[in-house]
LUMBA-353066 format. One record per atom (N, C-alpha, C): y, x, z. Coordinates in steps of 0.1 Angstrom, whole numbers, padded with zeros to 4 digits, always signed. Layout:
residues N
YXZ;...
end
This chain:
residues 376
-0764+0038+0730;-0752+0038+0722;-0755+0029+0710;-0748+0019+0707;-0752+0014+0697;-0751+0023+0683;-0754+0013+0673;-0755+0017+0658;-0742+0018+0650;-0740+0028+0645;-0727+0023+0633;-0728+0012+0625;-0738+0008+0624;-0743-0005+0615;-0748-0009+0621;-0750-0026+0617;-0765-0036+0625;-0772-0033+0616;-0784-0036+0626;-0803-0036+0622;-0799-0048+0611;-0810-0043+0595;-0811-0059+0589;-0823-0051+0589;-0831-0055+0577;-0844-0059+0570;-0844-0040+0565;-0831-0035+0557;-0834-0027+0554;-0833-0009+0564;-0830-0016+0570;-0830-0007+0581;-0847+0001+0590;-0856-0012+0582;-0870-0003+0585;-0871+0009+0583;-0878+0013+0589;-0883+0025+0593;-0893+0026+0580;-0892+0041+0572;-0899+0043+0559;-0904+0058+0560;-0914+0059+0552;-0921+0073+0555;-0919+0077+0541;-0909+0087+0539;-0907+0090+0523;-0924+0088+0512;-0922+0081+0506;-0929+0075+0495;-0938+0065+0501;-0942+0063+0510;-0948+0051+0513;-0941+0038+0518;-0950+0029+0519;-0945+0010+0521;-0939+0016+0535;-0932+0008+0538;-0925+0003+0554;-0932+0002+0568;-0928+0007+0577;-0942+0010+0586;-0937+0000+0596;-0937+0005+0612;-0927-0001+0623;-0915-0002+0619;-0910-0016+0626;-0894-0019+0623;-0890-0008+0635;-0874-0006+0636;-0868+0007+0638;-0866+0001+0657;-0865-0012+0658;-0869-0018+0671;-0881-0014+0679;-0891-0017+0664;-0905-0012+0675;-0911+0007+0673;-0898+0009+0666;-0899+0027+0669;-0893+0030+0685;-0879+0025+0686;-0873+0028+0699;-0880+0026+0708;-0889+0015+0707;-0896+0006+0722;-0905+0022+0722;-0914+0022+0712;-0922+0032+0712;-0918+0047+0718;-0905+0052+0713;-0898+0061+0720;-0894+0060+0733;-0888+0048+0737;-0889+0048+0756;-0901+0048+0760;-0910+0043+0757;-0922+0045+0762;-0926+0060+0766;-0921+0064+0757;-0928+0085+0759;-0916+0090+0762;-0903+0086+0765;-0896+0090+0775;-0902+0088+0791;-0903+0075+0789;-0911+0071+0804;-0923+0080+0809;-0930+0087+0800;-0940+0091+0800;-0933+0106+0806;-0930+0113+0795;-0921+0128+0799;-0918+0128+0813;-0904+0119+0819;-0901+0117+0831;-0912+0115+0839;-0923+0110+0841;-0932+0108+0853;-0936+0123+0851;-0942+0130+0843;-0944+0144+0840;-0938+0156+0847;-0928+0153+0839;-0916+0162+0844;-0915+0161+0861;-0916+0152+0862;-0916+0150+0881;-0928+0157+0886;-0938+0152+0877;-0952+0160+0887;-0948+0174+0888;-0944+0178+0873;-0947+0193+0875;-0936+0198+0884;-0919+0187+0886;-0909+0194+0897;-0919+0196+0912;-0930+0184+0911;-0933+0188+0924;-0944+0198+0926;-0951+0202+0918;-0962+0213+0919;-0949+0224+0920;-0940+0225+0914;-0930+0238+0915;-0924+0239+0927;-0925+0227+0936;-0921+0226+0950;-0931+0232+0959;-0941+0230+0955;-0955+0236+0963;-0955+0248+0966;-0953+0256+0950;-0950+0271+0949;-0940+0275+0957;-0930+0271+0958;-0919+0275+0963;-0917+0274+0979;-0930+0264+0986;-0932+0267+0996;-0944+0286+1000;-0949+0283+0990;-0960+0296+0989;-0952+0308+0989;-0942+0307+0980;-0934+0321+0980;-0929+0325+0993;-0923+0311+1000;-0913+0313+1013;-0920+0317+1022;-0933+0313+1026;-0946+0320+1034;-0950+0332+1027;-0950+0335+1018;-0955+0352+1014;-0946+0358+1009;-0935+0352+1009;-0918+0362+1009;-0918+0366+0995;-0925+0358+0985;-0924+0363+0972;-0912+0360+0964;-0905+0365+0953;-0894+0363+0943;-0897+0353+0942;-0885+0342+0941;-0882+0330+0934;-0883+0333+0918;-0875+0339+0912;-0883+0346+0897;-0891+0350+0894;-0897+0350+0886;-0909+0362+0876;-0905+0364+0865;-0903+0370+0859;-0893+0366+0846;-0908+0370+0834;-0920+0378+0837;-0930+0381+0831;-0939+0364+0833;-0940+0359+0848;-0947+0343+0840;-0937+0337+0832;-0925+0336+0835;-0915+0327+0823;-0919+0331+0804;-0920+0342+0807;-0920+0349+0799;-0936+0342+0788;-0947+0343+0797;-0962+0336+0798;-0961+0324+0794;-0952+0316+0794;-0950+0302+0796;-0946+0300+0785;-0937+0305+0785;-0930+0300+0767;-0937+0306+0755;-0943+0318+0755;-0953+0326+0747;-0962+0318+0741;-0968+0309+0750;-0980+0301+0750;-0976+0288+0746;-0961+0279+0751;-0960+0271+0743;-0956+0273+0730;-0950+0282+0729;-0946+0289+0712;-0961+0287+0705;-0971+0293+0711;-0984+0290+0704;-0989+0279+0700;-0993+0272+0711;-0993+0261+0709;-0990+0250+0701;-0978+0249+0700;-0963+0238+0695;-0970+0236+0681;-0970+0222+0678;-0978+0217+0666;-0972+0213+0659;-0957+0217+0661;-0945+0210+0654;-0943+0190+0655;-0930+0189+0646;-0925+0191+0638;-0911+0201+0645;-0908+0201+0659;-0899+0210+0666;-0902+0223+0659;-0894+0230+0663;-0892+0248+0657;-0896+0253+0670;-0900+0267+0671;-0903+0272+0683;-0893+0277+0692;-0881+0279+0683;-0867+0278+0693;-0864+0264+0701;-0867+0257+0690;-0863+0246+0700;-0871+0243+0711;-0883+0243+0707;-0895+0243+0720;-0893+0248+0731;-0888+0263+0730;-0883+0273+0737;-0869+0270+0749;-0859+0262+0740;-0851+0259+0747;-0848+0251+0755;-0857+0240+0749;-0860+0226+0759;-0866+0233+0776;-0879+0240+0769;-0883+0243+0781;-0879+0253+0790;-0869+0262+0790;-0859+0275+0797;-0851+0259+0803;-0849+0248+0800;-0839+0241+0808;-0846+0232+0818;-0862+0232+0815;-0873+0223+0824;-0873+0234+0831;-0878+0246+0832;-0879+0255+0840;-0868+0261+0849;-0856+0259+0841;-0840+0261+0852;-0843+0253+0861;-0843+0239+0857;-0836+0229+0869;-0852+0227+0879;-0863+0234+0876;-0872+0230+0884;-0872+0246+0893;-0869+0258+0891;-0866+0271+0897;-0856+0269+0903;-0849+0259+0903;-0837+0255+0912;-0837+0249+0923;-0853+0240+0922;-0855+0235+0935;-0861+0246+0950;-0865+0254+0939;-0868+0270+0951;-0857+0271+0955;-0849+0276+0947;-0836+0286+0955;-0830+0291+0941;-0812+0283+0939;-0803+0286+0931;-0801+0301+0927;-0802+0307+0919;-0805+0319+0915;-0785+0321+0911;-0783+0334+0914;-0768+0336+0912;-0768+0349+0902;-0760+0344+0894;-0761+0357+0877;-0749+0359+0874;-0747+0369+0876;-0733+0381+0871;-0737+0381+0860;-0720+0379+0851;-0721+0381+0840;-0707+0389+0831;-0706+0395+0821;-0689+0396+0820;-0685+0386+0810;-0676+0381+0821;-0665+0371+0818;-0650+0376+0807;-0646+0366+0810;-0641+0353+0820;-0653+0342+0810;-0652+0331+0815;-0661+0319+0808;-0658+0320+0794;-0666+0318+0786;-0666+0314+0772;-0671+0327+0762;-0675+0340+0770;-0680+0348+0767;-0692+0348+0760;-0698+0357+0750;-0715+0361+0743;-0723+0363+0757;-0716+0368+0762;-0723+0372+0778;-0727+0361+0784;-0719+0346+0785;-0720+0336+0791;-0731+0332+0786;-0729+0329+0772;-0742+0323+0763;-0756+0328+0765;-0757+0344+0766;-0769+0349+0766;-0774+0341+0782;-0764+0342+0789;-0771+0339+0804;-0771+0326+0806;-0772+0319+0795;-0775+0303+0797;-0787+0301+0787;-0788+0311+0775;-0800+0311+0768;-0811+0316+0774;-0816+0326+0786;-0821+0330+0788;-0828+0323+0803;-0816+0320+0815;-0815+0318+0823;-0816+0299+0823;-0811+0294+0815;-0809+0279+0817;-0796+0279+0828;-0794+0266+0827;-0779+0259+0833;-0782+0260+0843;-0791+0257+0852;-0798+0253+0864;-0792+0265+0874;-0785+0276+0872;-0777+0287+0880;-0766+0288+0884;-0761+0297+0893;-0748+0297+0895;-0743+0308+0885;-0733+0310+0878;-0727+0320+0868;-0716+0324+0875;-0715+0339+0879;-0704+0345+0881;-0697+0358+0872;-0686+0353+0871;-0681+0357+0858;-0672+0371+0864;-0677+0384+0857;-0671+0395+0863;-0661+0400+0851;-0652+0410+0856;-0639+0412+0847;-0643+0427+0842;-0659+0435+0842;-0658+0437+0832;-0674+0446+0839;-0681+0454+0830;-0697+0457+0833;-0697+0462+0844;-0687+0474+0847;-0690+0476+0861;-0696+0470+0876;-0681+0459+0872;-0685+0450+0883;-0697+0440+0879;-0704+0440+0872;-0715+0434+0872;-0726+0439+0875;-0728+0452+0875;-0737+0461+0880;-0733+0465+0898;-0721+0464+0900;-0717+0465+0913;-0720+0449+0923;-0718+0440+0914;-0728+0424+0922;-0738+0424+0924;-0747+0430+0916;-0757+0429+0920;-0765+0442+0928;-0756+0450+0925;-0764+0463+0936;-0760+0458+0951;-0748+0451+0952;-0743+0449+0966;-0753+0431+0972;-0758+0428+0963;-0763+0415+0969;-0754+0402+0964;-0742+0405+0953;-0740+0392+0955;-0740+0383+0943;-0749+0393+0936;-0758+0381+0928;-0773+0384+0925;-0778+0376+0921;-0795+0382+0922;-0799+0390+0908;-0793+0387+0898;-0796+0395+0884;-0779+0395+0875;-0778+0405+0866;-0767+0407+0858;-0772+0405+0847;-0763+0398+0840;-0763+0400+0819;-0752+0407+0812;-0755+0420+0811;-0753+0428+0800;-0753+0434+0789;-0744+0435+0780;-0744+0440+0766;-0750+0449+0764;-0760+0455+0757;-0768+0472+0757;-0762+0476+0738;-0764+0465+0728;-0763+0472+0717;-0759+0461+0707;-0751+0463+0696;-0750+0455+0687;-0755+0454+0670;-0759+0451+0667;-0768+0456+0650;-0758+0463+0641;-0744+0455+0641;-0733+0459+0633;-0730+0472+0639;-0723+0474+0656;-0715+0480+0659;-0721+0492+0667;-0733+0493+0672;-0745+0500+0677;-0743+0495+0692;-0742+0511+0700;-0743+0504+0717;-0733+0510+0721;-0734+0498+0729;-0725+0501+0743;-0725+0507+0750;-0714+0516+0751;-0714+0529+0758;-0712+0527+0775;-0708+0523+0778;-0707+0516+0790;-0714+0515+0797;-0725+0504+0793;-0736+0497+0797;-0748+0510+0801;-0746+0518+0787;-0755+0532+0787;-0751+0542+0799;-0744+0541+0800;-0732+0547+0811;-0741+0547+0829;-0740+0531+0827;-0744+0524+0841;-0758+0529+0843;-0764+0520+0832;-0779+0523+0836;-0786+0536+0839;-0779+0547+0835;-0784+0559+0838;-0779+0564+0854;-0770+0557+0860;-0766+0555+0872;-0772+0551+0883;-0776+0535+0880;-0775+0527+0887;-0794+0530+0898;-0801+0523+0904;-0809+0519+0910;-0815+0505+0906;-0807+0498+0897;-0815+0485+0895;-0822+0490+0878;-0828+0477+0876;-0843+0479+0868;-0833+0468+0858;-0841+0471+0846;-0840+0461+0835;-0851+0453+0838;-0850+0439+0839;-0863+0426+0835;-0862+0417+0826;-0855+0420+0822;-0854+0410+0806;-0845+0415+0800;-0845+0408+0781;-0834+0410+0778;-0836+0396+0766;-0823+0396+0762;-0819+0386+0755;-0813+0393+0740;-0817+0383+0729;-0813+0388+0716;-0806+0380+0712;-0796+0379+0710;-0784+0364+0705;-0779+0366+0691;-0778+0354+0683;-0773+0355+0668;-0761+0359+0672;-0749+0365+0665;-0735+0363+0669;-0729+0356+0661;-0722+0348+0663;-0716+0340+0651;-0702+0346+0652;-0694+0351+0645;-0683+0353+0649;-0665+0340+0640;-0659+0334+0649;-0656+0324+0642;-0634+0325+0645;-0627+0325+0635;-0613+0327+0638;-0605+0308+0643;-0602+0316+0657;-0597+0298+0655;-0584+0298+0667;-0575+0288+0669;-0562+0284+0673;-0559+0274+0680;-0551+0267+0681;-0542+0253+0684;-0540+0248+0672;-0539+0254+0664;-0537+0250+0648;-0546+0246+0642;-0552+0237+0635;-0563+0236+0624;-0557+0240+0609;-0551+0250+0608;-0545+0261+0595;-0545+0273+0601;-0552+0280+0593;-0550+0298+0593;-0538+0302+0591;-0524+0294+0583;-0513+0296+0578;-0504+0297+0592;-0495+0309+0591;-0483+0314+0601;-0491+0322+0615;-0504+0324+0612;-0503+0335+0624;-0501+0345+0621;-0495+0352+0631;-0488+0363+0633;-0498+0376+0646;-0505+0372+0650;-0512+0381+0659;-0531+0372+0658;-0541+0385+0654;-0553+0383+0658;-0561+0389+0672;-0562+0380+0678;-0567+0389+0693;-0582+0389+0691;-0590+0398+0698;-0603+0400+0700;-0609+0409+0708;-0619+0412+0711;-0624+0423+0716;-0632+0434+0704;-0627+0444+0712;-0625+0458+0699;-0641+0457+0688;-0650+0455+0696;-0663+0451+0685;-0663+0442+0678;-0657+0432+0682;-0653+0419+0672;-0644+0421+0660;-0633+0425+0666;-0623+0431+0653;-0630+0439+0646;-0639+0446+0648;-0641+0457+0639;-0656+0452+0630;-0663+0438+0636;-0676+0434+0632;-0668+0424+0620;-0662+0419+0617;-0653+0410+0610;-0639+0418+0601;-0640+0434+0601;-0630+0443+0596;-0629+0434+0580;-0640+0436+0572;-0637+0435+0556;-0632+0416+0557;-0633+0408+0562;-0626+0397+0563;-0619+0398+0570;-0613+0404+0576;-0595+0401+0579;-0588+0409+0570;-0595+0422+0562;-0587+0429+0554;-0585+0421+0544;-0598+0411+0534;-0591+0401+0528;-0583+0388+0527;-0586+0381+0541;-0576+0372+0543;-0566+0371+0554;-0566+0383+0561;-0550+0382+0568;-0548+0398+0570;-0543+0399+0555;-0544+0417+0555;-0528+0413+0561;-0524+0427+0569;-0510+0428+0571;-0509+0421+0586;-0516+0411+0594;-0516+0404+0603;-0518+0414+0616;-0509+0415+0629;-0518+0428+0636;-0527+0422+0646;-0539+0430+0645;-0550+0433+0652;-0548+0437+0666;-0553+0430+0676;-0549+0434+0692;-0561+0434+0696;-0569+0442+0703;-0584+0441+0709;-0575+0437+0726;-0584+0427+0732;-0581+0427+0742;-0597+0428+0754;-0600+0427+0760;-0610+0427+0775;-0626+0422+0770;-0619+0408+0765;-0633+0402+0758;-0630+0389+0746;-0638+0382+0740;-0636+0374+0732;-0631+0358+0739;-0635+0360+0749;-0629+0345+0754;-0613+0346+0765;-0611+0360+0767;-0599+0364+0766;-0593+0361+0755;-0597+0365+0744;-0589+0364+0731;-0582+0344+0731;-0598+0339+0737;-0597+0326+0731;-0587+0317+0742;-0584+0324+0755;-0573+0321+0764;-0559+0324+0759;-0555+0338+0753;-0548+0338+0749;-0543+0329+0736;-0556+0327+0728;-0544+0318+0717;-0540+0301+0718;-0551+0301+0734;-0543+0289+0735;-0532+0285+0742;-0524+0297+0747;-0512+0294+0751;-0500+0296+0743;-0504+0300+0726;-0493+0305+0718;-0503+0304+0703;-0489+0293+0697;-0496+0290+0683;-0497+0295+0671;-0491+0307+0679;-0489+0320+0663;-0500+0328+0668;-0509+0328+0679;-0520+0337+0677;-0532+0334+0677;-0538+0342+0667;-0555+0334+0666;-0566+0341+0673;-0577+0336+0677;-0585+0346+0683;-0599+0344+0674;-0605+0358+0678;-0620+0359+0671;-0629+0357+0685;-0640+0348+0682;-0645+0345+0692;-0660+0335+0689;-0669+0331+0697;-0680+0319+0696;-0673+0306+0696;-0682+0298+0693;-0682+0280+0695;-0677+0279+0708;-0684+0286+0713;-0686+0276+0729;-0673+0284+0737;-0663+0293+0731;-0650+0297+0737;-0641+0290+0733;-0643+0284+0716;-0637+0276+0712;-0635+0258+0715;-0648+0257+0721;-0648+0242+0730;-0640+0244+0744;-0643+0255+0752;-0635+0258+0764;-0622+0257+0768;-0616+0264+0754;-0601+0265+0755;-0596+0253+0746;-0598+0247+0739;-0596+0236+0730;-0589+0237+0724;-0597+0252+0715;-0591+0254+0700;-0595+0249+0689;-0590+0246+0676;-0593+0244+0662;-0602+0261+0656;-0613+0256+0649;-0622+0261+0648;-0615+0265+0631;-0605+0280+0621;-0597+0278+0612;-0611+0286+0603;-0618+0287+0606;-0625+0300+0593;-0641+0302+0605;-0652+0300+0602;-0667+0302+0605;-0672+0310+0600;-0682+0318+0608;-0689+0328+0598;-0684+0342+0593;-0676+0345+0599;-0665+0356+0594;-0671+0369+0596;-0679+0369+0603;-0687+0385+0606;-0689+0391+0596;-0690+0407+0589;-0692+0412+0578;-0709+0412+0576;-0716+0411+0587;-0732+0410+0584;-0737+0399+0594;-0736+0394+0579;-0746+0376+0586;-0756+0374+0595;-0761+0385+0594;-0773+0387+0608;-0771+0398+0619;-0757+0393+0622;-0753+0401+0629;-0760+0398+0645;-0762+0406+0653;-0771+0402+0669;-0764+0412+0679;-0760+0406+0689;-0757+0420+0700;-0774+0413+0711;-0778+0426+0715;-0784+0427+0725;-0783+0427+0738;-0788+0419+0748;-0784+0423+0763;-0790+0421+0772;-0791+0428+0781;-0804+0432+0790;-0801+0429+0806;-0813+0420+0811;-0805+0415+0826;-0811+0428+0835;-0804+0430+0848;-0805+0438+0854;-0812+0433+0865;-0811+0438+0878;-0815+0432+0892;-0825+0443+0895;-0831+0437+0906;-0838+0447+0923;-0851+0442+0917;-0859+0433+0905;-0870+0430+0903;-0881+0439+0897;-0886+0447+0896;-0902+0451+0888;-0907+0444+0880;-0904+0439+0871;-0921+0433+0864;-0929+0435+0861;-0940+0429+0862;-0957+0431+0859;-0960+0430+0846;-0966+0434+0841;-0971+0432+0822;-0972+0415+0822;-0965+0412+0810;-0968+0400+0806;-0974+0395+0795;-0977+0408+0786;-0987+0409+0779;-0978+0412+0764;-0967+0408+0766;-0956+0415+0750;-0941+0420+0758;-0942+0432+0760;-0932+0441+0765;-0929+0453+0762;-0920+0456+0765;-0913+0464+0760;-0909+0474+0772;-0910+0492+0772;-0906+0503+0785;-0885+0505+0778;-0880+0508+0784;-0869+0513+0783;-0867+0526+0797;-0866+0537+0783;-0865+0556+0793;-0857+0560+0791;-0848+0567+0801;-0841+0578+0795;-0847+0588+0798;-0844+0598+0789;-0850+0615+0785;-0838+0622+0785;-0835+0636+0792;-0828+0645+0785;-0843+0659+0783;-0838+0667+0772;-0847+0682+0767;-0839+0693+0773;-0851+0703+0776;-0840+0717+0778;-0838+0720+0762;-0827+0732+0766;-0816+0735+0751;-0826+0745+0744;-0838+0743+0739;-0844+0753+0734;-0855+0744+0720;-0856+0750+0709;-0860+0749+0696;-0873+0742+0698;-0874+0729+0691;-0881+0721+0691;-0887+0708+0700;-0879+0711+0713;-0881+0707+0724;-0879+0691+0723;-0871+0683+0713;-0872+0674+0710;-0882+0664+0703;-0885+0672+0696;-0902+0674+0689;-0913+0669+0701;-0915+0678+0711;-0924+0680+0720;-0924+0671+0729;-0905+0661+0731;-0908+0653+0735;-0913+0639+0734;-0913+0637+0726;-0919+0625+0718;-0930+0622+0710;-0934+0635+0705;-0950+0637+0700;-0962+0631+0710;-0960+0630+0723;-0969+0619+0729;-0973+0610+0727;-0963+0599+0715;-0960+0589+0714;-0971+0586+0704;-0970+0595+0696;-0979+0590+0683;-0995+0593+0685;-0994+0607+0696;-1009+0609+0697;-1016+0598+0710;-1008+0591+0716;-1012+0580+0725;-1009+0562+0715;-1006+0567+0701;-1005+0552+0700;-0994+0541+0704;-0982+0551+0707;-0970+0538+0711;-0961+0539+0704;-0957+0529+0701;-0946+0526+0692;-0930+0526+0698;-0926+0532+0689;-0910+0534+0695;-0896+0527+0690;-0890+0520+0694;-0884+0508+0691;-0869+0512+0688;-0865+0524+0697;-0853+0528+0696;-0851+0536+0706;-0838+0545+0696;-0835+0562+0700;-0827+0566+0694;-0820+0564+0708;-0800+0565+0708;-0800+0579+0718;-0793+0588+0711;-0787+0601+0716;-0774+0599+0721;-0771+0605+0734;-0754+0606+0737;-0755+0622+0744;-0740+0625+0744;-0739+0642+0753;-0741+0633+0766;-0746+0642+0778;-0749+0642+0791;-0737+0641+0798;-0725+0645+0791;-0717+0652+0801;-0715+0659+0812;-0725+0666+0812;-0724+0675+0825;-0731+0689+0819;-0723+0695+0808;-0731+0705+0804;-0735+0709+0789;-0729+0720+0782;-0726+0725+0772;-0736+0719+0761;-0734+0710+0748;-0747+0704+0739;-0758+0702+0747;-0756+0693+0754;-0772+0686+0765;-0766+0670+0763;-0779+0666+0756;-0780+0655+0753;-0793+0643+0762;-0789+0631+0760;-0796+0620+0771;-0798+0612+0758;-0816+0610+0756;-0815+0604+0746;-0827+0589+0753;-0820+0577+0751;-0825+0567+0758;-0837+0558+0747;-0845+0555+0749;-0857+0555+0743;-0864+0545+0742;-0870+0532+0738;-0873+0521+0739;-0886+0521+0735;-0901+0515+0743;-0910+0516+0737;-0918+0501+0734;-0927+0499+0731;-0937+0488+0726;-0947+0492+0740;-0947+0482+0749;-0961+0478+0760;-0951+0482+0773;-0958+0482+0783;-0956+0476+0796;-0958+0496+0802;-0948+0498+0811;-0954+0513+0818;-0970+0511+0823;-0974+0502+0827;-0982+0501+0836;-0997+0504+0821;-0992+0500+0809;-1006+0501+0800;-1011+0511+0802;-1019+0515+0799;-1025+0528+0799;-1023+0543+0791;-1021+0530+0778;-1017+0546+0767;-0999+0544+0771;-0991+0536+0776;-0974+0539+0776;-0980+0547+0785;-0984+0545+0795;-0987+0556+0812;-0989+0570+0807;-0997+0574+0797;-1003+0584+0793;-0993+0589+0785;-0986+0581+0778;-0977+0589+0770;-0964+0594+0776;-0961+0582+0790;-0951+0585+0796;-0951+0599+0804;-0962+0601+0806;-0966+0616+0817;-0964+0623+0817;-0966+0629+0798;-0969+0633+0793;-0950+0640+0783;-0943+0627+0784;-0930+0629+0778;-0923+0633+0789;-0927+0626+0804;-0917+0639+0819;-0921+0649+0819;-0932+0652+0813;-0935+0667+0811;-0930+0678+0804;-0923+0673+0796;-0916+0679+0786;-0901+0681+0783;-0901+0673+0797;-0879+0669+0800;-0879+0675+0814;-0866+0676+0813;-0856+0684+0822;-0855+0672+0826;-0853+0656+0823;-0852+0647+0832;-0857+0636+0824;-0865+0627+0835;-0871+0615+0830;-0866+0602+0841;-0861+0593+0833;-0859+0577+0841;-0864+0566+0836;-0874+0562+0842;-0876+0546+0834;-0868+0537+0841;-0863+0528+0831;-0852+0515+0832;-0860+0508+0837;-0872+0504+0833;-0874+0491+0831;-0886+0486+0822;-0898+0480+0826;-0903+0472+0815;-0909+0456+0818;-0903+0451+0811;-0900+0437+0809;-0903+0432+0799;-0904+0415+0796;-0909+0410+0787;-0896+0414+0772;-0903+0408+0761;-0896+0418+0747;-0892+0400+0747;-0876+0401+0740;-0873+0387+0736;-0882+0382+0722;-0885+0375+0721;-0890+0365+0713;-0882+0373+0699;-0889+0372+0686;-0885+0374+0674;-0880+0365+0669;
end
């Protein structure tokens, strides 16, 4: 692409406070150079990942691990000498590893749709592009794809910082037969936008009911009186307002590129560090990857203290507890299911010990899942 400006004299290349180093000619040469370099690389390693992928198909192994992926980026996070950020590090490489896990075998990921969803995002931040995305019309059927075979992992919503969890999602997993093996932690940006590039004359805000309510104290001050419609999901919202110029929707970037809306108000969420959580599903096990995280569900019998007695394992075995969300059972007068999140892998020794130790003390015990912990 050329330059907005031609190369002169002052165009060198300068290292704040020092003389003038390489002209900005012999920086680019220098830069294809270590493009050229990357690309022969990148190819070796597509073909060692071709090797593997014969190994798996001889010993019938999973085309994923989501615990070595997990190993991989850990270690380049370590590593990384900068001046990149370790997100970015991170993200470059989830897209060298899509498109080379691609040459195994196209991985297919349920997700809830329609396109332009937080849901889509997580399953391109986690997963990379390198997949097929199938977009379900709402969690059920994402959990029903992949228990039937017709996708190999789901990305689902479990909790939001603002809004707490999803009841739904909590719903399933205490149902289902598949396992948590990852999860994904996503910033939420929440952003109001149209056909219009003016906030002035709408008449209807659409969203999904967490959205409207994560962005309540800004719309009470700038479109108090305006009515509020929750609809399915956020990139619903963002289909709807692009067929009608009186309605705006709350939604991401990347629903607002989709539908080719004007982006009227950024940042609107009431807590700037707002994050929903979401956790992939699928038929996989993971092996310790060395920073993971158990997800349990527990119910207690209805008797004094029993709550106590279930979790006091934790501290005399040393595990840390991440989170503990109570809901009724429904099936039975004050009996409560309280789902439980721990620090380490079932397989450690002191979670094993403490986990024994906690079905011991329940009228019911389920482990979800332990899987690598997303990245801080």
């Amino acid at each position: 692409m050329p330059d907005a400006m031609p190369d002169t004299a002052a165009d060198d290349a300068k290292v704040p406070g020092s003389a003038p180093v390489e002209s900005l000619d012999e920086l680019r040469v220098r830069i294809d150079r270590v493009d050229g370099e990357l690309l022969e690389r990148l190819a070796e390693r597509a073909r060692l990942v071709q090797l593997v992928g014969e190994w798996k198909k001889h010993n019938d192994a999973p085309v994923l691990r989501p615990e070595r992926e997990a190993q991989i980026l850990a270690a380049l996070r370590a590593r990384n000498p900068g001046p990149l950020s370790g997100e970015a590090i991170e993200a470059i490489w989830r897209e060298i590893i899509s498109g080379c896990r691609d040459l195994e075998r196209r991985l297919r990921v349920a997700y809830l749709g329609p396109p332009g969803t937080f849901s889509e995002q997580a399953l391109l931040a986690h997963f990379g592009s390198s997949v097929d995305a199938i977009a379900c019309a709402s969690i059920d059927e994402v959990f029903r794809s992949v228990e039937v075979g017709g996708a190999d992992f789901g990305v689902v919503p479990v909790e939001n910082s603002s809004e707490g969890a999803v009841s739904r999602t909590l719903d399933l997993l205490l149902q289902t037969q598949l396992t948590i093996s990852g999860e994904i932690s996503l910033p939420v940006r929440q952003n109001l936008m149209r056909l219009e590039a003016s906030i002035d004359g709408i008449e209807r805000i659409v969203s999904h009911a967490q959205s409207l309510a994560q962005c309540a104290r800004w719309l009470d001050a700038h479109a108090h009186g305006v009515e509020r419609v929750p609809v399915a999901s956020n990139a619903e919202a963002a289909r709807l307002a692009s067929l009608d110029s009186r309605t705006a929707a709350i939604a991401g970037e990347h629903a607002a590129m989709r539908y080719g809306l004007q982006i009227v108000a950024t940042g609107i969420q009431d807590d700037a560090h707002n994050r929903t959580r979401f956790a992939v599903i699928g038929q996989y096990a993971c092996a310790p990857s060395g920073s993971d995280q158990t997800s349990v569900i527990l119910s207690v019998p209805d008797r004094a203290g029993a709550v106590h007695a279930m979790i006091e394992p934790l501290a005399r075995h040393g595990v840390s507890m991440k989170r503990f969300e109570s809901r009724p059972a429904r099936q039975g007068l004050w009996e409560y299911l309280f789902y439980i999140d721990l620090i380490g892998h079932r397989d450690d020794a002191a979670v094993a010990a403490a986990l024994r130790e906690m079905a011991a003390q329940s009228s019911f015990c389920k482990i979800v899942g332990s899987y690598p912990r997303a990245a801080a």
